[in-house]
C-alpha positions as CSV (number, residue, x, y, z in Angstrom):
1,X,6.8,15.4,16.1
2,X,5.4,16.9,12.8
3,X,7.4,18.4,10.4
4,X,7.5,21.8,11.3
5,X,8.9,20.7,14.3
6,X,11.6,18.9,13.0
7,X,12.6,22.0,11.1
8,X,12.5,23.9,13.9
9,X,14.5,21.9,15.7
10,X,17.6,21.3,12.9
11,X,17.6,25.1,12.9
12,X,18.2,25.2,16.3
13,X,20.4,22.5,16.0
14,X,22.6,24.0,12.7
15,X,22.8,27.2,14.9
16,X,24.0,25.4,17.9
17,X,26.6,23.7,16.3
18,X,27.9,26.8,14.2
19,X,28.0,28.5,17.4
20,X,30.4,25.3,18.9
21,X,32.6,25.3,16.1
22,X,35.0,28.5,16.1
23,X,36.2,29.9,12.7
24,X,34.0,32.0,9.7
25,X,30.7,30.5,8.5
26,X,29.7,32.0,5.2
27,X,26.1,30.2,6.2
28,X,23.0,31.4,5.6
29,X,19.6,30.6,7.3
30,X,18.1,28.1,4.6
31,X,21.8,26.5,4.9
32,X,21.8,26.6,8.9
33,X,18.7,24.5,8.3
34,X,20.0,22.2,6.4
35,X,22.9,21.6,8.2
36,X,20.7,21.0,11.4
37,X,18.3,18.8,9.0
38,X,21.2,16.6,7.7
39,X,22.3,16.7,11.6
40,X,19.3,15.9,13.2
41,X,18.8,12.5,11.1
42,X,22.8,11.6,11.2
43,X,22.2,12.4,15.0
44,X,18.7,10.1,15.0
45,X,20.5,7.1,13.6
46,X,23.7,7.7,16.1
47,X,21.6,8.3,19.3
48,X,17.9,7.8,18.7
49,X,14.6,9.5,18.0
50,X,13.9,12.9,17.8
51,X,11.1,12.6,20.8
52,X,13.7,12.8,23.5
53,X,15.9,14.6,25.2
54,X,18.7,12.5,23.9
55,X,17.6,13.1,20.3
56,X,18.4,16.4,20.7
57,X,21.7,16.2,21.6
58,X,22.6,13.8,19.0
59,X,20.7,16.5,16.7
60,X,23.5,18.7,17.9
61,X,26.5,16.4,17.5
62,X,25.1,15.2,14.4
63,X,25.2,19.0,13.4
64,X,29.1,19.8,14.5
65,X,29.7,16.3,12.4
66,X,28.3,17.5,9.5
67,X,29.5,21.0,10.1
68,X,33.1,19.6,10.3
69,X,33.4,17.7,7.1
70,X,31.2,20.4,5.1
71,X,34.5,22.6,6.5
72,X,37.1,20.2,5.6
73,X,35.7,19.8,2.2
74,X,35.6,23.4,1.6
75,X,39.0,24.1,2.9
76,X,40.3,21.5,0.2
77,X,38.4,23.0,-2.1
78,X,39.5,26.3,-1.5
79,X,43.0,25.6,-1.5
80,X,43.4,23.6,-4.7
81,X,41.8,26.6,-6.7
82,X,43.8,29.0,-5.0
83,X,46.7,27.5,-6.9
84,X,48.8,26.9,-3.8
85,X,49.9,23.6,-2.0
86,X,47.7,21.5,-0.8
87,X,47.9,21.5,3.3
88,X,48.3,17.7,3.3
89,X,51.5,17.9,0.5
């Protein structure tokens, strides 16, 4: 698979997962991409190459992963500068 390819299918992948994962996604395009990107190859070491049909759905799950701890980091984030408690206090 060449690289276009491989972009095309993280953005299809960073899509898929934002669409899985309820709740606000201030995400653009370039970042969708990325987050299938980072995805896809967290998903390629997990389940295998990117060839197969099974690299595509560890593209996916590799895309919520990521998804999940880019939105638990931000949610820290956010509520430390908000000045309030954090939720784990």
């Amino acid at each position: 698979m060449g690289i276009i390819g491989f972009l095309i299918m993280g953005l299809i992948a960073g899509a898929i997962a934002r669409l899985l994962i309820p709740g606000r996604d201030p995400m653009g395009m370039l970042a969708t991409l990325v987050l299938g990107v980072v995805g896809a190859i967290l998903g390629g070491f997990i389940f295998g190459g990117p060839d197969d049909a099974v690299g595509y759905i560890g593209a996916i799950v590799g895309a919520v992963i990521v998804l999940l701890v880019y939105k638990l980091v931000t949610s820290r984030s956010r509520s430390r500068t908000r000045g309030g408690r954090s939720r784990l206090a």
